[in-house]
VEXDREN-2710 file (C-alpha; in Angstrom, 1 decimal):
% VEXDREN-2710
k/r/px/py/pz
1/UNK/0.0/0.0/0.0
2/UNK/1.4/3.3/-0.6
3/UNK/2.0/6.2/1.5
4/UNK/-0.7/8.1/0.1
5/UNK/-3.5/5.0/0.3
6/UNK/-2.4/4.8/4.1
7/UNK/-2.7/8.6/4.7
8/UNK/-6.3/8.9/3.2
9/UNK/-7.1/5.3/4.8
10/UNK/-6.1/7.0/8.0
11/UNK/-8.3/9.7/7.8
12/UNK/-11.0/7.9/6.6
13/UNK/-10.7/6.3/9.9
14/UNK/-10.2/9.2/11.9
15/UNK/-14.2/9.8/10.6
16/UNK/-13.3/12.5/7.7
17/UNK/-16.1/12.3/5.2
18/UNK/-14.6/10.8/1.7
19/UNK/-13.9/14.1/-0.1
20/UNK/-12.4/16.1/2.4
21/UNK/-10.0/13.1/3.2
22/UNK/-9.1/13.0/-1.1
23/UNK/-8.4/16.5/-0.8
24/UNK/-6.4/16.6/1.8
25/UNK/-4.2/13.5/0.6
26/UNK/-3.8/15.0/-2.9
27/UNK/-2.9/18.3/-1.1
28/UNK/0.4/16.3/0.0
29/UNK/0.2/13.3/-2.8
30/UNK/-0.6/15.2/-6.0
31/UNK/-2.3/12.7/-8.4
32/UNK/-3.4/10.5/-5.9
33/UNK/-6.6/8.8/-6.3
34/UNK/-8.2/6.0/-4.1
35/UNK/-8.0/2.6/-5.7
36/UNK/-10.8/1.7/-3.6
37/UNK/-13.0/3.2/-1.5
38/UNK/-12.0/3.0/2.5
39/UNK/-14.8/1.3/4.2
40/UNK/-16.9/3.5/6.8
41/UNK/-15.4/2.8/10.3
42/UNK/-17.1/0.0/12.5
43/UNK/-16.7/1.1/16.2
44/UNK/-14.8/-1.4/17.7
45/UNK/-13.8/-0.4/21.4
46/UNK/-11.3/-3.5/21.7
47/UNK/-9.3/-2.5/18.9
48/UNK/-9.7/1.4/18.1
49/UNK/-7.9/2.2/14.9
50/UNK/-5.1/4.8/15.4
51/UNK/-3.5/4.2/12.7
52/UNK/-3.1/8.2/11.6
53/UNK/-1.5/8.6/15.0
54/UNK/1.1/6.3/14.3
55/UNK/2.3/6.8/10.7
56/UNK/5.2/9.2/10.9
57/UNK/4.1/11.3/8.6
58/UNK/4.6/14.9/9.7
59/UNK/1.7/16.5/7.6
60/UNK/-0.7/14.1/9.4
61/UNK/-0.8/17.5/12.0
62/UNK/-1.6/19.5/9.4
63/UNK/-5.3/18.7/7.9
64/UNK/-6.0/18.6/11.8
65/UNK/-4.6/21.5/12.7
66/UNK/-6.7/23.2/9.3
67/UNK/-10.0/22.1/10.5
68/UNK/-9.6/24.3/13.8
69/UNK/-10.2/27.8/11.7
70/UNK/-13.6/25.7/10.5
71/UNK/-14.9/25.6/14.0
72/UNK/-14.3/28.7/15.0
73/UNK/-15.8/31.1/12.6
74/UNK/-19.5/29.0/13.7
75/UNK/-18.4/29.8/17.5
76/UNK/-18.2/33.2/16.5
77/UNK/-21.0/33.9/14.3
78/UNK/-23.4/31.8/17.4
79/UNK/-21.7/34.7/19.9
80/UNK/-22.3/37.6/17.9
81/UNK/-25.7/36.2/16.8
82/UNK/-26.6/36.0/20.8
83/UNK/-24.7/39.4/21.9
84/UNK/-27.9/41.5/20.5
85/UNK/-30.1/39.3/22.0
86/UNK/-28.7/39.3/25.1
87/UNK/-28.4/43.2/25.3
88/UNK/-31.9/44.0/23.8
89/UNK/-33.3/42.0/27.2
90/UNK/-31.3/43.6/29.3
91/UNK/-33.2/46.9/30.7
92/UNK/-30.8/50.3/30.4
93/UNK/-30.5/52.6/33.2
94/UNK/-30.6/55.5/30.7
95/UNK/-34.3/54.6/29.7
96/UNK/-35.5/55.7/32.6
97/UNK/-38.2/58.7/31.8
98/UNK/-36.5/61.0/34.6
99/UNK/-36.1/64.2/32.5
100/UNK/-40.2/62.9/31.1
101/UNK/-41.4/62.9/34.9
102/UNK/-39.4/66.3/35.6
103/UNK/-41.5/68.0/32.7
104/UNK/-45.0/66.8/33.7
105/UNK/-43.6/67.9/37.0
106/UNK/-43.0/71.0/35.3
107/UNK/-46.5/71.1/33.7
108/UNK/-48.7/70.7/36.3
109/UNK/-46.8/73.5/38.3
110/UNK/-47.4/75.4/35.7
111/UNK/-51.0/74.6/35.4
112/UNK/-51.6/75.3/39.2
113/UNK/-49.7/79.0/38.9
114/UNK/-51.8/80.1/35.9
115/UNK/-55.0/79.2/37.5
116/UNK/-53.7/81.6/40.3
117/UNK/-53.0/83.9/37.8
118/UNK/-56.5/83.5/36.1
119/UNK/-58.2/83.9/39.2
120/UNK/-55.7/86.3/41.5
121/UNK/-56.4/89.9/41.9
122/UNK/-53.2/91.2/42.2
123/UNK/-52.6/92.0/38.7
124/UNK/-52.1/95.6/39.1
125/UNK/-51.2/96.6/42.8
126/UNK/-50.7/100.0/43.9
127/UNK/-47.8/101.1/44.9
128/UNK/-46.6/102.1/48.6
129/UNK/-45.8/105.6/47.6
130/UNK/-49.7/106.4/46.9
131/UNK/-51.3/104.3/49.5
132/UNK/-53.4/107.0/51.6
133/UNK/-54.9/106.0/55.1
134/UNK/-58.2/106.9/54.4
135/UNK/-58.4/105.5/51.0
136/UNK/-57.4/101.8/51.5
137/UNK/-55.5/100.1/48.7
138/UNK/-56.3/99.0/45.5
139/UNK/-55.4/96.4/43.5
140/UNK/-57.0/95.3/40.0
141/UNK/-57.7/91.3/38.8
142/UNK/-58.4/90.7/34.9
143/UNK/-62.1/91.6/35.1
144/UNK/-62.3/92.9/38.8
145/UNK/-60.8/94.7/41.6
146/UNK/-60.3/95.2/45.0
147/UNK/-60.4/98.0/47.9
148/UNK/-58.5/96.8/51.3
149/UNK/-59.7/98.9/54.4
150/UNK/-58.1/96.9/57.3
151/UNK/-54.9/99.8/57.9
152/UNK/-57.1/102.7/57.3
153/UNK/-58.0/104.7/60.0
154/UNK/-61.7/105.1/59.1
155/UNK/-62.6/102.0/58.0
156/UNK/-66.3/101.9/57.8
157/UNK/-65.9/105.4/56.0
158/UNK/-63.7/103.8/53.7
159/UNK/-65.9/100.7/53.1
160/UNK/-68.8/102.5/52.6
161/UNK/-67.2/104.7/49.9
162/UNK/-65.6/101.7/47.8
163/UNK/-69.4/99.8/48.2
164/UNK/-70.2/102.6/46.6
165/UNK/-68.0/103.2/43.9
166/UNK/-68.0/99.5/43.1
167/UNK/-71.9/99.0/43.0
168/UNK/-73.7/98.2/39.9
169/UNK/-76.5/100.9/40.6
170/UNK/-73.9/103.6/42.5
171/UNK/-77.5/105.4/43.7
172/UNK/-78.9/102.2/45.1
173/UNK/-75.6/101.4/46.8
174/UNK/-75.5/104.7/48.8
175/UNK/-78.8/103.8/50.4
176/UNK/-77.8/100.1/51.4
177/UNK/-75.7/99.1/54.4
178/UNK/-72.5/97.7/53.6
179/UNK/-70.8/94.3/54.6
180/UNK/-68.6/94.2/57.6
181/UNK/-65.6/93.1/55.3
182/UNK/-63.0/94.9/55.4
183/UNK/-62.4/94.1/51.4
184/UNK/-64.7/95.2/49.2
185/UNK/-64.5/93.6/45.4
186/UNK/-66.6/94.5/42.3
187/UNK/-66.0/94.9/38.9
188/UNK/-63.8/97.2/37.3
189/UNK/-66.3/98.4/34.6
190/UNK/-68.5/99.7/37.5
191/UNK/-65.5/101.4/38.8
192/UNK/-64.9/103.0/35.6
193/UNK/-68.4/104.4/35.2
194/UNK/-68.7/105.4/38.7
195/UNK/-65.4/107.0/38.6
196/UNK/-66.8/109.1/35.9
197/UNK/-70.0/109.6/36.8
198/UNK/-69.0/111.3/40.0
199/UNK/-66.6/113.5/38.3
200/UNK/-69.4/114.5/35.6
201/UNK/-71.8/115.5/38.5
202/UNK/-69.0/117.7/40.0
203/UNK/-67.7/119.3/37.4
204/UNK/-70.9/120.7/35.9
205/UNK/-70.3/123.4/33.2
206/UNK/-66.1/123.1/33.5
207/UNK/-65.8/121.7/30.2
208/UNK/-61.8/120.9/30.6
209/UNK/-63.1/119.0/33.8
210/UNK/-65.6/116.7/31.9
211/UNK/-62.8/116.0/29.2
212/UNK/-60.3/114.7/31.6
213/UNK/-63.4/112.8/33.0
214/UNK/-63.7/111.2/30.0
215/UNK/-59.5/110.2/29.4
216/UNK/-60.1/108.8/33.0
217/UNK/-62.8/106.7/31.8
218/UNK/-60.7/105.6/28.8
219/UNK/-57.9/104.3/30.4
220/UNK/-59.9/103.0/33.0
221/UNK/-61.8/101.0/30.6
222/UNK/-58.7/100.2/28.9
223/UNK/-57.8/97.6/32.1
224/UNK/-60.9/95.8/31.9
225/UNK/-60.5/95.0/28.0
226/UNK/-56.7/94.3/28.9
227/UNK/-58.3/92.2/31.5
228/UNK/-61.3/90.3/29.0
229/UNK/-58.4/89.4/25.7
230/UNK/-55.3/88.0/28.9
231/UNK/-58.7/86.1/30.2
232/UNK/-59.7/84.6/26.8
233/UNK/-56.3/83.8/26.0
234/UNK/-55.4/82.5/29.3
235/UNK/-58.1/80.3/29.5
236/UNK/-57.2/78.2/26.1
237/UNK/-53.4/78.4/27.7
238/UNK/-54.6/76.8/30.7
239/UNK/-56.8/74.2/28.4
240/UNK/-53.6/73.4/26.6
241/UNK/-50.8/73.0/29.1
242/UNK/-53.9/70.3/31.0
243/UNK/-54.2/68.5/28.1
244/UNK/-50.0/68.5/27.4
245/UNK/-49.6/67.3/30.9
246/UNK/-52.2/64.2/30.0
247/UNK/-50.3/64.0/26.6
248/UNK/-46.7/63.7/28.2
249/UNK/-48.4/61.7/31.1
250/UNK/-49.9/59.1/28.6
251/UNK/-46.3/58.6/26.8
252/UNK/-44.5/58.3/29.5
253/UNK/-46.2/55.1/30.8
254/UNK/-46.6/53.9/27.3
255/UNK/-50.9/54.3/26.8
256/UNK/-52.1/55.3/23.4
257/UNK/-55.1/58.0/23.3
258/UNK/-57.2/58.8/20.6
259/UNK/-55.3/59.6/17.1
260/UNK/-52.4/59.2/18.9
261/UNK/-52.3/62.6/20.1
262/UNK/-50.2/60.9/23.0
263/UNK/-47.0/62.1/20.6
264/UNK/-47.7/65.8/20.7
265/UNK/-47.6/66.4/24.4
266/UNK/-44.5/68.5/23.9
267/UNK/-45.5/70.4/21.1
268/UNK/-48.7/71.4/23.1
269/UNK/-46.1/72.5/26.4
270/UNK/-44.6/74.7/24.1
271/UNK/-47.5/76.2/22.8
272/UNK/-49.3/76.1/25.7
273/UNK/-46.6/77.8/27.4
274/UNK/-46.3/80.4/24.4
275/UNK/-50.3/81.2/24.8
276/UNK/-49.6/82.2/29.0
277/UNK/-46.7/84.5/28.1
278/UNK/-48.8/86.2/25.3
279/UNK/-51.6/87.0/27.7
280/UNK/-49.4/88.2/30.0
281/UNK/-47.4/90.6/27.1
282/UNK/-50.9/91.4/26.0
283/UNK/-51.8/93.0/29.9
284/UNK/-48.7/94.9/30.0
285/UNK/-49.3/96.8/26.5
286/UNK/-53.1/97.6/27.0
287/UNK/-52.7/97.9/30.8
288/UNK/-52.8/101.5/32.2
289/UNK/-51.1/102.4/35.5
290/UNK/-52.8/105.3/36.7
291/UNK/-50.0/107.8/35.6
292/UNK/-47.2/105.2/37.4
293/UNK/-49.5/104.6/40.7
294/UNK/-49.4/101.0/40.0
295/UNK/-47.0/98.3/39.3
296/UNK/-47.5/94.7/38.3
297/UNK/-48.6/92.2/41.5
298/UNK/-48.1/88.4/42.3
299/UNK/-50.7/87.6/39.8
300/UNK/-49.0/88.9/36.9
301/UNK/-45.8/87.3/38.0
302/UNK/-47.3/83.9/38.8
303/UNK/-48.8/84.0/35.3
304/UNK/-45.2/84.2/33.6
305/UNK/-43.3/81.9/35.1
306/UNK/-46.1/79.5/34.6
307/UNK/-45.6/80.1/30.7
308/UNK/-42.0/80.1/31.9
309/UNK/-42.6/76.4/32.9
310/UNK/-44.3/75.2/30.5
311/UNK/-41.9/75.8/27.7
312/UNK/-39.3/74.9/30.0
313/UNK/-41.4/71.1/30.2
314/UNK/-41.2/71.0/26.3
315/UNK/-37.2/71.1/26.5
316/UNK/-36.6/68.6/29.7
317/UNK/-38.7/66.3/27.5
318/UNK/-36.9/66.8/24.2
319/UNK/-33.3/65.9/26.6
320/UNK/-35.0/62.9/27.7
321/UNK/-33.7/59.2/26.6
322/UNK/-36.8/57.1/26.7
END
């Protein structure tokens, strides 16, 4: 038998499949062919073949030593196969919603200051400068406004007069008792026209007096339409940063809402939050101060930073990694 028969027997042996063990016997006997073919091994536990162990033939290493680069390419394409799998199961810190929770966090401060804005009555406070002790102090909402006449000396004098001035039917008022309050709210159009009625019946044929009653009345007037648009536009801010708080809410722990409006929570903080610093820019340009008497109160300033908020919602959400 020659060298090249007992080589491929040997592998044949070893459990190579036919082919591989022609290839690899013509790799190191060119023109070798089988003259017939090996037999598939019989196990035989009493008398194990090892015949490719013994031939000293130093390439014998070398077709085993080739099938190790087979192997390994499967171990590694079964690793990299698992390594997604694995790490797609395993839950990431940095999914955590945290900036998410810090903007509806956000939002509903933001909702609970411009309700206080929408409702407050500090909009316009005077200032200390033109406080008098016999007149109380004044301080104007959106639509109404408020006499305080706990400090002043005379305080029944002073809350009869603003019961007065505040009264739908002034006339009627004058007549009536007054409450025991010490703060006496109406509206600020009643103001307005009382203010100017009284002047009117003072001023009688002094025509320069009845025009300057009638600029009071004007910018007067000019508070309570400041007062009506800020409301209006308040009230669809306050509409809008609810429903973005629900919105962001909703996406956070993963529910879907109608048209999947879910997805526009932080377009509606920002627009939301846009809407409460327009009605606040809107008081300040039709406002009027009494010739500088008056300067902004806690309502006004509640109001902004609530559209401050809002917007501010919109951007922790955008930095968020869920």
């Amino acid at each position: 038998m020659t060298d090249g028969q007992t080589y491929y027997d040997g592998l044949i042996a070893q459990g190579y499949p036919a082919d591989q063990a022609l290839g690899y016997t013509q790799q190191y006997y060119p023109g070798f062919y089988p003259a017939t073919a090996a037999p598939a091994p019989m196990p035989m536990p009493a008398q194990p073949v090892a015949q490719p162990q013994v031939v000293s033939q130093p390439q014998m290493v070398q077709p085993m030593a080739q099938t190790i680069p087979m192997h390994q390419p499967m171990m590694n394409t079964a690793a990299v196969g698992m390594a997604p799998m694995g790490m797609a199961a395993m839950p990431s810190a940095d999914n955590k919603p945290i900036m998410a929770w810090a903007a509806v966090g956000c939002i509903f401060v933001a909702l609970i200051l411009a309700c206080v804005g929408q409702f407050g009555n500090s909009w316009l406070v005077q200032n200390d400068e033109t406080i008098e002790n016999d007149s109380g102090q004044v301080s104007f909402g959106l639509s109404n406004m408020i006499v305080d006449c706990t400090e002043v000396a005379q305080e029944q004098a002073c809350i009869q007069f603003a019961y007065v001035v505040l009264a739908e039917d002034m006339d009627k008022a004058a007549t009536e008792t007054p409450p025991s309050d010490s703060k006496v709210k109406g509206s600020i159009e009643n103001y307005c026209e009382n203010t100017y009625s009284t002047i009117i019946s003072v001023a009688g044929d002094n025509q320069e007096l009845r025009n300057e009653a009638g600029d009071i009345r004007e910018n007067c007037l000019s508070n309570d339409s400041a007062g009506a648009i800020t409301g209006i536009t308040m009230w669809i801010a306050i509409l809008g940063v609810l429903m973005s708080g629900i919105m962001l809410t909703m996406s956070i722990i993963g529910k879907e809402l109608p048209g999947n409006i879910q997805q526009y929570g932080r377009i509606s903080s920002f627009v939301s939050g846009g809407l409460v610093i327009l009605g606040t820019v809107i008081w300040l340009l039709m406002k009027y101060d009494f010739d500088g008497n008056f300067d902004n109160g806690s309502s006004f300033y509640f109001t902004f930073f609530a559209g401050t908020l809002a917007i501010i919602a919109g951007v922790l959400d955008i930095f968020d990694k869920r």
